[in-house]
Z-matrix of the N, CA and C atoms (Angstrom, degrees):
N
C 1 1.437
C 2 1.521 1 108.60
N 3 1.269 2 104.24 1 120.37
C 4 1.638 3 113.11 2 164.81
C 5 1.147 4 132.17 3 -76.75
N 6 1.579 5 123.31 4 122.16
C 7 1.498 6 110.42 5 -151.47
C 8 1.932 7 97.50 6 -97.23
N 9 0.878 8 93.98 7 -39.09
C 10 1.478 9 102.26 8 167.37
C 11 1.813 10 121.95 9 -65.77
N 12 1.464 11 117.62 10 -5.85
C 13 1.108 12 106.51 11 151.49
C 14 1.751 13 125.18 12 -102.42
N 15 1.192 14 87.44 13 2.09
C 16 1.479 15 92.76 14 178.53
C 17 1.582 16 115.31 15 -102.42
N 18 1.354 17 114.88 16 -21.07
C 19 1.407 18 133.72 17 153.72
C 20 1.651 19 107.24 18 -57.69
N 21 1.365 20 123.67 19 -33.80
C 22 1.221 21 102.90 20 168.57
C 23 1.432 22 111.27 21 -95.03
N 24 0.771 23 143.48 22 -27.58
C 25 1.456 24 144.65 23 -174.81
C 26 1.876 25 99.49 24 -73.39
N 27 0.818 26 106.93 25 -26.49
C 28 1.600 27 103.90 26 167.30
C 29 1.218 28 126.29 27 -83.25
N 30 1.384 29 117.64 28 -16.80
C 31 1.207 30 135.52 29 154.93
C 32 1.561 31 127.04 30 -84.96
N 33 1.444 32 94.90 31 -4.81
C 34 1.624 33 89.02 32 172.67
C 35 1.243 34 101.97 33 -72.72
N 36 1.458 35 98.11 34 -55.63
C 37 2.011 36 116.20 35 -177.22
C 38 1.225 37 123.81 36 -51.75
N 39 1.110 38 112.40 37 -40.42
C 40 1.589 39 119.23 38 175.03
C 41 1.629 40 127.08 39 -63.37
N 42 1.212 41 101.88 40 -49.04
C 43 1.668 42 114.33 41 173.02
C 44 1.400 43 123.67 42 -69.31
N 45 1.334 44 105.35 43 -32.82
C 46 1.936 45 108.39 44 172.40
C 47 1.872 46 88.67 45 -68.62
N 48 1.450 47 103.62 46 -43.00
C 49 1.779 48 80.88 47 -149.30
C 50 1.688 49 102.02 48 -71.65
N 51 1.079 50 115.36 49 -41.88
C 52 1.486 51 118.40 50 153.52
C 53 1.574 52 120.96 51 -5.23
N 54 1.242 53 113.74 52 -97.75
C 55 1.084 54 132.31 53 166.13
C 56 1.623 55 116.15 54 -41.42
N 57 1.523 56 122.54 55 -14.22
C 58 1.373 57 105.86 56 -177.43
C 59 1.630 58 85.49 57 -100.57
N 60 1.481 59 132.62 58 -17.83
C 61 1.302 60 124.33 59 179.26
C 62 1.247 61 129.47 60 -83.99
N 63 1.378 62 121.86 61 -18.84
C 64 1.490 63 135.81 62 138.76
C 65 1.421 64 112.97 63 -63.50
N 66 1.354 65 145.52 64 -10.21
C 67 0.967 66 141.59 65 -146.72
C 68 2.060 67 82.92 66 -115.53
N 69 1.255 68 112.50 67 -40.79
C 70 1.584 69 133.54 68 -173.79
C 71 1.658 70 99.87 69 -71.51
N 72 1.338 71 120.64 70 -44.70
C 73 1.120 72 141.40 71 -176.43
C 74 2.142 73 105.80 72 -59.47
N 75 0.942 74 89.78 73 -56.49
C 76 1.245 75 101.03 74 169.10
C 77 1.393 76 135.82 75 -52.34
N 78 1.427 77 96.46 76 -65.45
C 79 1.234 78 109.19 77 150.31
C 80 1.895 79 131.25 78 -38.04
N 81 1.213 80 115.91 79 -74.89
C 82 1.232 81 114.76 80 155.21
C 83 1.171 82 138.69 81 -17.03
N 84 1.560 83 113.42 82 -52.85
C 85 1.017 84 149.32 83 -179.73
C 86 1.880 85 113.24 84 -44.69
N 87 1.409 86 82.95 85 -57.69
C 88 1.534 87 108.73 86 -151.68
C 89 1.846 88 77.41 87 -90.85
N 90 1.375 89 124.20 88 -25.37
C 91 1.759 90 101.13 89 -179.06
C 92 1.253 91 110.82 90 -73.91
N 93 1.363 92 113.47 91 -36.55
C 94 1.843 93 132.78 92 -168.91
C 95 1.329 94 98.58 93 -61.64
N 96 1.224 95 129.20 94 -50.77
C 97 1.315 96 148.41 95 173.89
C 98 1.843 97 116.36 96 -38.61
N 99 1.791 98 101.84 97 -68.79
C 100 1.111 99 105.86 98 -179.76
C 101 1.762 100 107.53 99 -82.45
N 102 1.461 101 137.85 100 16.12
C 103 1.359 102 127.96 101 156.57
C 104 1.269 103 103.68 102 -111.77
N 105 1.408 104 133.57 103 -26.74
C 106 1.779 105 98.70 104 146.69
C 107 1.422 106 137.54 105 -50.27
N 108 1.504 107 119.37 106 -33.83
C 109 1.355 108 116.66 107 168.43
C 110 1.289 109 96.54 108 -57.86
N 111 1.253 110 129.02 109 -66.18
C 112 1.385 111 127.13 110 -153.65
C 113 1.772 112 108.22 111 -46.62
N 114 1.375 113 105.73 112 -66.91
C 115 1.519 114 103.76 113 173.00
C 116 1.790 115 117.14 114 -45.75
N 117 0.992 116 109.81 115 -23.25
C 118 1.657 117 116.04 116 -173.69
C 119 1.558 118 93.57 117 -72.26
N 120 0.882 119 121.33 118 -32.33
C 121 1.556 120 135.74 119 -135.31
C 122 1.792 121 85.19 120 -100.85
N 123 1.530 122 97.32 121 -55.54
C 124 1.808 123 98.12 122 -165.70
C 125 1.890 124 99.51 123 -67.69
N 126 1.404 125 108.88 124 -14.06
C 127 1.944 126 108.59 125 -160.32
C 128 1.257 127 82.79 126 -79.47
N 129 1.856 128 120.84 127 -57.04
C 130 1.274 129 94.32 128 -167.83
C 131 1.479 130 151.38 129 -70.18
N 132 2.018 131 97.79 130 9.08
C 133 1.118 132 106.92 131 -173.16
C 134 1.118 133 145.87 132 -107.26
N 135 1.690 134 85.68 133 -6.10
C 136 1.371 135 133.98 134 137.80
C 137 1.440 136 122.14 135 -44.14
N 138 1.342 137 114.53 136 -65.50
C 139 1.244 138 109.24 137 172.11
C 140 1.255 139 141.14 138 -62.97
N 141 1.722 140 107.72 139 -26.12
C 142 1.181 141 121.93 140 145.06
C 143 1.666 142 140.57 141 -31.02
N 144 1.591 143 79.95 142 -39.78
C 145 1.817 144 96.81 143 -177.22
C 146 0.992 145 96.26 144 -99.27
N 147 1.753 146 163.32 145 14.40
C 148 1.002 147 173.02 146 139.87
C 149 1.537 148 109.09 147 -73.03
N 150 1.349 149 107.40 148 -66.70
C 151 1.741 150 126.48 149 -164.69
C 152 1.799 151 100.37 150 -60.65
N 153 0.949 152 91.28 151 -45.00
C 154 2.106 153 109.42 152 -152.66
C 155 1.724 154 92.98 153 -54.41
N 156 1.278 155 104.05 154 -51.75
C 157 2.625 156 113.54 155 -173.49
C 158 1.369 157 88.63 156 -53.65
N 159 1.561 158 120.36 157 -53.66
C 160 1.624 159 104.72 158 -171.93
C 161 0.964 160 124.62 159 -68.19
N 162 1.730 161 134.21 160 -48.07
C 163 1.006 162 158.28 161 143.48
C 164 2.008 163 104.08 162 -2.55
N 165 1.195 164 98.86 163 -79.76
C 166 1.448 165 113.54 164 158.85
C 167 1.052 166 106.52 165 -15.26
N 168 1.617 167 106.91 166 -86.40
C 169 1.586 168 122.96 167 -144.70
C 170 1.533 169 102.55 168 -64.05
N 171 1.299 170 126.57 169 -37.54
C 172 1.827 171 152.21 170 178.58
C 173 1.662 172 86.20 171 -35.25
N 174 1.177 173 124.32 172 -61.83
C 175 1.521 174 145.90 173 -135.81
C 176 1.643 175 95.03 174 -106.82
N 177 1.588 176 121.69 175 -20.39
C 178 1.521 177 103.78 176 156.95
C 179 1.530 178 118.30 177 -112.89
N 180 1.276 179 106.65 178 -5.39
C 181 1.674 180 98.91 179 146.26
C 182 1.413 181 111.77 180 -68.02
N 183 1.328 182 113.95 181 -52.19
C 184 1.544 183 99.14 182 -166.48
C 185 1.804 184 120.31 183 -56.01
N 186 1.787 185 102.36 184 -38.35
C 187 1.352 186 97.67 185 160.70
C 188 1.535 187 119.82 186 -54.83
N 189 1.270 188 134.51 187 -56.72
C 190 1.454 189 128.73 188 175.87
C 191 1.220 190 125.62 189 -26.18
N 192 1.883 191 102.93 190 -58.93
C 193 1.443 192 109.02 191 178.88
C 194 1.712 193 103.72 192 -72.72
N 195 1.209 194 162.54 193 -13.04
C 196 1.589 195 151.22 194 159.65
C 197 1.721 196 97.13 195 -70.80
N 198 1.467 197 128.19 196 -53.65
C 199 1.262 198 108.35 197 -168.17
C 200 1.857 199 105.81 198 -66.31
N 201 1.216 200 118.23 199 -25.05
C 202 1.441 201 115.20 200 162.28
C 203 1.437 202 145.62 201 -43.29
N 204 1.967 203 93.46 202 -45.30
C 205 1.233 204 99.43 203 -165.52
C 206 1.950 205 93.49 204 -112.76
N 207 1.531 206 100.21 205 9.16
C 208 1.780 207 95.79 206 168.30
C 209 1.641 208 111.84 207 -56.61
N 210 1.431 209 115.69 208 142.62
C 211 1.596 210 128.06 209 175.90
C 212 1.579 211 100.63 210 -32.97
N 213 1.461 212 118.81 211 -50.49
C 214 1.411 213 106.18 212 -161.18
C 215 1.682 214 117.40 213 -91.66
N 216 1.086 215 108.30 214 -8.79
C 217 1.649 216 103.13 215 174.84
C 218 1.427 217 87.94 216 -105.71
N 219 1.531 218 158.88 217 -14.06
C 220 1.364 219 132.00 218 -176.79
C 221 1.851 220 96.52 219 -78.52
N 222 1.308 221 129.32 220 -50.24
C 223 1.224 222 129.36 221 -134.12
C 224 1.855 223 83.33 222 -82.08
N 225 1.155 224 117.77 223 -53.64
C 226 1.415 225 110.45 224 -162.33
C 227 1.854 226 110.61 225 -55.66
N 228 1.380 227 104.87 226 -13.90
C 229 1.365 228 103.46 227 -159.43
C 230 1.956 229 113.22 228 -120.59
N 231 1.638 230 87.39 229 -3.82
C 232 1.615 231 92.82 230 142.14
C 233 1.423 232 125.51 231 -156.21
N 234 1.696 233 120.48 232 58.49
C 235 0.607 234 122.48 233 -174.68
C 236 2.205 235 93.59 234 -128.77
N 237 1.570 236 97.62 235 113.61
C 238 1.465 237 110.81 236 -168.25
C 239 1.648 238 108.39 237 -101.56
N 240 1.657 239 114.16 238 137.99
C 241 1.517 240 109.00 239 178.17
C 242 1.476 241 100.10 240 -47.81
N 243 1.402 242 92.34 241 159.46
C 244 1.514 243 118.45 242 156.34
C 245 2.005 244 114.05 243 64.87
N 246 1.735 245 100.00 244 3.00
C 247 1.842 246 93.80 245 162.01
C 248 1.256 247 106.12 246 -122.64
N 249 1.220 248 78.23 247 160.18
C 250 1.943 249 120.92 248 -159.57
C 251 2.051 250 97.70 249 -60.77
N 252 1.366 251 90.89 250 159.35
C 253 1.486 252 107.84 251 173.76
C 254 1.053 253 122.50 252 -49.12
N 255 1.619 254 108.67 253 -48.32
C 256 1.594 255 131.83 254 -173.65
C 257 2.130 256 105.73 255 -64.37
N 258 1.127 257 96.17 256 -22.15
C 259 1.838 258 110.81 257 -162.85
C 260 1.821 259 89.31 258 -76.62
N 261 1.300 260 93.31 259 -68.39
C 262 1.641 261 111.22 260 -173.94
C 263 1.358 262 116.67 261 -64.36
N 264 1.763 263 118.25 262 -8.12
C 265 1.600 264 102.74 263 155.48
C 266 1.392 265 105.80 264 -118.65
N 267 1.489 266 127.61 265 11.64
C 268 1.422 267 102.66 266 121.57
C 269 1.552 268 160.79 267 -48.51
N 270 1.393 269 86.57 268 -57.72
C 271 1.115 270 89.96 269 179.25
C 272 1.947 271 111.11 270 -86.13
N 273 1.178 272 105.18 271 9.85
C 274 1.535 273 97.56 272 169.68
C 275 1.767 274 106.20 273 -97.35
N 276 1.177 275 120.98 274 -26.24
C 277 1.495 276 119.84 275 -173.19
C 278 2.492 277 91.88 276 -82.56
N 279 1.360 278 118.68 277 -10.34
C 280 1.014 279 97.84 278 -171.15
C 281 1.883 280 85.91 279 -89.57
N 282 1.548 281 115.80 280 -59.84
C 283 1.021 282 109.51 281 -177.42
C 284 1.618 283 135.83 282 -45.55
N 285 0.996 284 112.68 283 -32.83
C 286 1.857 285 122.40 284 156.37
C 287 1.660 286 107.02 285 -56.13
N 288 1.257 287 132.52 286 -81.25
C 289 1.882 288 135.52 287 126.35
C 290 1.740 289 83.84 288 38.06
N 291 1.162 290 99.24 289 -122.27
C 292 1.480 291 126.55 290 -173.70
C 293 1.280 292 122.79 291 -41.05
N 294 1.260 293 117.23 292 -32.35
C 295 1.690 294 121.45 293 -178.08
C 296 1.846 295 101.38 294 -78.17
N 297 1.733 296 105.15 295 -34.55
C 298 1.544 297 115.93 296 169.48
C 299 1.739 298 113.43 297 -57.03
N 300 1.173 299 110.67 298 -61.18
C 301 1.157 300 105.73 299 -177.85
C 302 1.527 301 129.46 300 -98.67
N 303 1.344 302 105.65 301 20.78
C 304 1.691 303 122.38 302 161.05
C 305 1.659 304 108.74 303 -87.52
N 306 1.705 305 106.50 304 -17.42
C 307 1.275 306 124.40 305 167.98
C 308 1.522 307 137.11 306 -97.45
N 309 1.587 308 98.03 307 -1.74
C 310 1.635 309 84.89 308 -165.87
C 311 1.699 310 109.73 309 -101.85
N 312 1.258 311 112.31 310 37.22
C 313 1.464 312 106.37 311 169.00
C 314 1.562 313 106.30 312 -93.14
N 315 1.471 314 112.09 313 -27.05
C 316 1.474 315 113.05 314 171.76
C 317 2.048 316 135.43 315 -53.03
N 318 1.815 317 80.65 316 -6.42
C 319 2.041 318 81.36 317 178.84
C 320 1.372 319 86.43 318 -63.69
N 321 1.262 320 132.34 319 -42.84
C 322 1.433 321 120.09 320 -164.77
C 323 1.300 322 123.35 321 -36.95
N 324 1.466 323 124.30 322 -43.08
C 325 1.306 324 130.05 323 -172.95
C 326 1.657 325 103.06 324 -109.34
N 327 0.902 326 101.67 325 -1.77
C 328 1.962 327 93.75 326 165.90
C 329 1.873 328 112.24 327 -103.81
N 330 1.049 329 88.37 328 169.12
C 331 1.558 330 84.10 329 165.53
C 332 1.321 331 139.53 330 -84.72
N 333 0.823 332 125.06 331 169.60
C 334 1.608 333 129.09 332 -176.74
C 335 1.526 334 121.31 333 -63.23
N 336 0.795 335 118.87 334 -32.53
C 337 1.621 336 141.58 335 173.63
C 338 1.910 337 120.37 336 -82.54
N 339 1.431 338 101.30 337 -25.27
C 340 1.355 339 105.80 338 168.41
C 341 1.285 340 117.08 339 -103.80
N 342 1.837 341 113.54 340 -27.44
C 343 1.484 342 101.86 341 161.52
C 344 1.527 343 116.59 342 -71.78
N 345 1.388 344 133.04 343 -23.39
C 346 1.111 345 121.90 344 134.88
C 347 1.401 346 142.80 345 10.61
N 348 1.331 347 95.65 346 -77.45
C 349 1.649 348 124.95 347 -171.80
C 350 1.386 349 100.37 348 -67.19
N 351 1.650 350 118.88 349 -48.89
C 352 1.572 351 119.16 350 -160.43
C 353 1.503 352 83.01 351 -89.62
N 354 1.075 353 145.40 352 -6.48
C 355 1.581 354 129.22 353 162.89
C 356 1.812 355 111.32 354 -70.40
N 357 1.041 356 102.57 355 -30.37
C 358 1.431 357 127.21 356 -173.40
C 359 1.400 358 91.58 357 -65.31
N 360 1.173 359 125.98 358 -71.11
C 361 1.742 360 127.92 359 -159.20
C 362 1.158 361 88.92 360 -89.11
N 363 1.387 362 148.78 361 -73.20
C 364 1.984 363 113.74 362 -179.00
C 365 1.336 364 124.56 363 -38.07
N 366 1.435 365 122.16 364 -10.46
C 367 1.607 366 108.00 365 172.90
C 368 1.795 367 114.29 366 -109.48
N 369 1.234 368 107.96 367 -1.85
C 370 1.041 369 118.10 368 168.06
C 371 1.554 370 131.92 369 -77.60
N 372 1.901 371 95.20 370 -52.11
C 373 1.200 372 99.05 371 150.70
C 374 1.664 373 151.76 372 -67.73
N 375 1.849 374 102.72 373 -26.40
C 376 1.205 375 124.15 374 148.26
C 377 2.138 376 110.72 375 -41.18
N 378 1.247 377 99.31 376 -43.06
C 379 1.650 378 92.51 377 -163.63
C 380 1.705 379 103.48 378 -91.74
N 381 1.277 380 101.31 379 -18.75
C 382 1.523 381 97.40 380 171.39
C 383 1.671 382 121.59 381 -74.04
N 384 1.457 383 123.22 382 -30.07
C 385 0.956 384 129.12 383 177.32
C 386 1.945 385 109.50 384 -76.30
N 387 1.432 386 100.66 385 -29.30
C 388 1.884 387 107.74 386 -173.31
C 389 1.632 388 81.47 387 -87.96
N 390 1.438 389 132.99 388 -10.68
C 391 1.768 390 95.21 389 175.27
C 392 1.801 391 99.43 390 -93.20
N 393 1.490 392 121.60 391 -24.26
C 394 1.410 393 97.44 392 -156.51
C 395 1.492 394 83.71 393 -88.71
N 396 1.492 395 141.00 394 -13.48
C 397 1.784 396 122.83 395 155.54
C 398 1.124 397 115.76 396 -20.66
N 399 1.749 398 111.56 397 -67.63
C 400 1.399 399 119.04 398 -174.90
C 401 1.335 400 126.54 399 -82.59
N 402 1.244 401 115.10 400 1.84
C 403 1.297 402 100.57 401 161.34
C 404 1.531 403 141.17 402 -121.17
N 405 1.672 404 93.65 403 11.32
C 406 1.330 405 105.60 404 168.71
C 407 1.976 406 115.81 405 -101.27
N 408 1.237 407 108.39 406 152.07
C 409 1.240 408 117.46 407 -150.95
C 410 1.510 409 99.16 408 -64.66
N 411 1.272 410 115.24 409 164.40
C 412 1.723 411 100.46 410 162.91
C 413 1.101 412 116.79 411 -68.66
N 414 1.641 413 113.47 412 -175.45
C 415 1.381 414 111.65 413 -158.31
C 416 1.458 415 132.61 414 59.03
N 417 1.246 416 117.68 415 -34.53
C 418 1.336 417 120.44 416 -178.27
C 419 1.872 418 112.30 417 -44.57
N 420 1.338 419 111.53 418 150.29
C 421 1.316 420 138.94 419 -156.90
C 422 1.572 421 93.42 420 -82.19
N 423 1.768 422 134.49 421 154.10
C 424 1.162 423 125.09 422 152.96
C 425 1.588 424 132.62 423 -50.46
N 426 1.668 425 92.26 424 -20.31
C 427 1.760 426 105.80 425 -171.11
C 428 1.782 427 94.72 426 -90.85
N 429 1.438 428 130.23 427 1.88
C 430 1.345 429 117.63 428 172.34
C 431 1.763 430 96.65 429 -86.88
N 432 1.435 431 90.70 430 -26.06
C 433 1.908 432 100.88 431 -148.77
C 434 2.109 433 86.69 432 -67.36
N 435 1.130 434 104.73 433 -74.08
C 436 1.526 435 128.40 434 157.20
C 437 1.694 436 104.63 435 -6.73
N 438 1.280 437 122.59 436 -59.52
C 439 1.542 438 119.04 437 -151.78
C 440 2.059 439 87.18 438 -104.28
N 441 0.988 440 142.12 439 -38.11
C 442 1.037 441 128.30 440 116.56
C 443 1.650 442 136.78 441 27.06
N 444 1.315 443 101.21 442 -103.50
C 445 1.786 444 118.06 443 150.27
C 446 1.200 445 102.56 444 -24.12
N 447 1.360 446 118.26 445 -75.49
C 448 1.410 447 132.00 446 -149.48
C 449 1.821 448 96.31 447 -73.58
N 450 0.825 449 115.10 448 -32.28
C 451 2.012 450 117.58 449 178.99
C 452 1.821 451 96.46 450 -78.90
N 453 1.040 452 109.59 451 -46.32
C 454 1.667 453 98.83 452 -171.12
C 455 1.743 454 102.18 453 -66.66
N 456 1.619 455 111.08 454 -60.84
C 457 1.532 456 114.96 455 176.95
C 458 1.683 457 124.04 456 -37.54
N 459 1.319 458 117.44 457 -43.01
C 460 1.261 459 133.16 458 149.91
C 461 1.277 460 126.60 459 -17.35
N 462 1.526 461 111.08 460 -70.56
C 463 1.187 462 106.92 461 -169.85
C 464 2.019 463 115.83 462 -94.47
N 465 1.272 464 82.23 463 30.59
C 466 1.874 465 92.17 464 146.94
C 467 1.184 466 122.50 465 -122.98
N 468 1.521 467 120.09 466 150.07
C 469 1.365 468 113.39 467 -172.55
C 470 1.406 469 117.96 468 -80.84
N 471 1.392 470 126.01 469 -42.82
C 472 1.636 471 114.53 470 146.68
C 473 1.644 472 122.37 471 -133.02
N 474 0.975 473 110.38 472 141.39
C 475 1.585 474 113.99 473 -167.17
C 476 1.273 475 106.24 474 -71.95
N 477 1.392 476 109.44 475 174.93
C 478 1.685 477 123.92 476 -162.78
C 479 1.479 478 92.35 477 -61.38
N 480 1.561 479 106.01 478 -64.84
C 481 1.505 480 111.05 479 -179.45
C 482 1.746 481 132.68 480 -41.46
N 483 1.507 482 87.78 481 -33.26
C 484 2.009 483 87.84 482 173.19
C 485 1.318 484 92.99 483 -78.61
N 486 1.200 485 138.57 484 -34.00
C 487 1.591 486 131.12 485 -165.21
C 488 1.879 487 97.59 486 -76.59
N 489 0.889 488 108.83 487 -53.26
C 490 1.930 489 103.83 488 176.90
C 491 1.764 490 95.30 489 -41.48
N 492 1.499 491 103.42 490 -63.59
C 493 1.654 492 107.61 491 -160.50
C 494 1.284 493 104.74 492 -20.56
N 495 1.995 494 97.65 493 -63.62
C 496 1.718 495 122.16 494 -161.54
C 497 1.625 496 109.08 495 -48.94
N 498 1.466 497 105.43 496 -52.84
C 499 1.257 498 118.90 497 -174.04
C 500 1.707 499 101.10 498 -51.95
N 501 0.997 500 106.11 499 -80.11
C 502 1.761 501 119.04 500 176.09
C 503 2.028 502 106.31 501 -11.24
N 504 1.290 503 101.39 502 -80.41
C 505 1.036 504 106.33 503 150.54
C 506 1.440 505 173.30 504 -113.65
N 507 1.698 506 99.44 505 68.24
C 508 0.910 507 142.84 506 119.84
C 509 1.488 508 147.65 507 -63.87
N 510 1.441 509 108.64 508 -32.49
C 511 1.566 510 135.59 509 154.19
C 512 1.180 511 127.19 510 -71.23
N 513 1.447 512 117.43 511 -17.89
C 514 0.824 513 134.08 512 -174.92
C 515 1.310 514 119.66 513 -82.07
N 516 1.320 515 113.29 514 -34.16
C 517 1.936 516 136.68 515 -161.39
C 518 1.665 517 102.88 516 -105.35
N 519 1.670 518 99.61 517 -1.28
C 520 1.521 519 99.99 518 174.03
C 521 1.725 520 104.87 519 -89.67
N 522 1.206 521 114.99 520 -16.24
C 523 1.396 522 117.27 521 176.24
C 524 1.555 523 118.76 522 -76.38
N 525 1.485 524 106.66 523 -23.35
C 526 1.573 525 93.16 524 179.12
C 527 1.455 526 99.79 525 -126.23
């Protein structure tokens, strides 16, 4: 017996089958491969069609709460004859307060850059109401405190809050 012909003859067999089992390997490989993308592909589009209504809805609460806590729909709608300045920036720093944090589970589904913005116009408006506090005399009436607001808000060309709005939607029109 020749060991060297049987060393090649074992090598005939061995190396084709080799090569057709890496060759199988590959193959496989590359299918397993392209139906995980695929399933990756189908989850996320799913989630998409899941994510996108909330997503939405995040972004028309968040508009609600800015058209709420804008200078001109807060003041007309709690601002009562006959109380004081001090009354009406109470109860406007509680009502902004509460309308903020009846809202802030929604950064979750907005972005980072637009909760941003509505951080931007609650502290703006927060500081606009604590400057005309201090600078109207005591005693002063809610309708000094009120016209006030409306003289400081004025003399910007758009407030934090119209700039969130814009921003908002603007982000918004990137989705469809």
């Amino acid at each position: 017996m020749d060991y060297g012909s049987l060393l090649k003859d074992l090598l005939i067999i061995t190396l084709p089958a080799g090569a057709v089992l890496y060759g199988m390997f590959l193959v496989v490989k590359s299918f397993i491969g392209r139906e995980m993308n695929q399933s990756l592909l189908e989850l996320k589009s799913k989630n998409s069609e899941i994510a996108l209504p909330i997503r939405l809805q995040a972004y028309e609460r968040m508009a609600i709460f800015l058209e709420r806590t804008s200078v001109n729909n807060l003041i007309p709608r709690l601002t009562e004859s006959g109380q004081s300045a001090t009354d009406l920036h109470e109860i406007l720093l509680f009502t902004i307060r509460e309308e903020f944090n009846h809202n802030v589970a929604q950064q979750i589904y907005i972005s980072q850059p637009a909760w941003e913005y509505i951080k931007s116009a609650v502290e703006e408006l927060i500081s606009i109401i604590n400057q005309t506090n201090r600078e109207l005399p005591e005693g002063a009436t809610a309708f000094d405190f009120s016209r006030h607001i409306f003289e400081i808000q004025g003399q910007t060309e758009i407030s934090q809050n119209e700039a969130a709005l814009q921003f908002m939607k603007e982000e918004i029109q990137q989705f469809f």
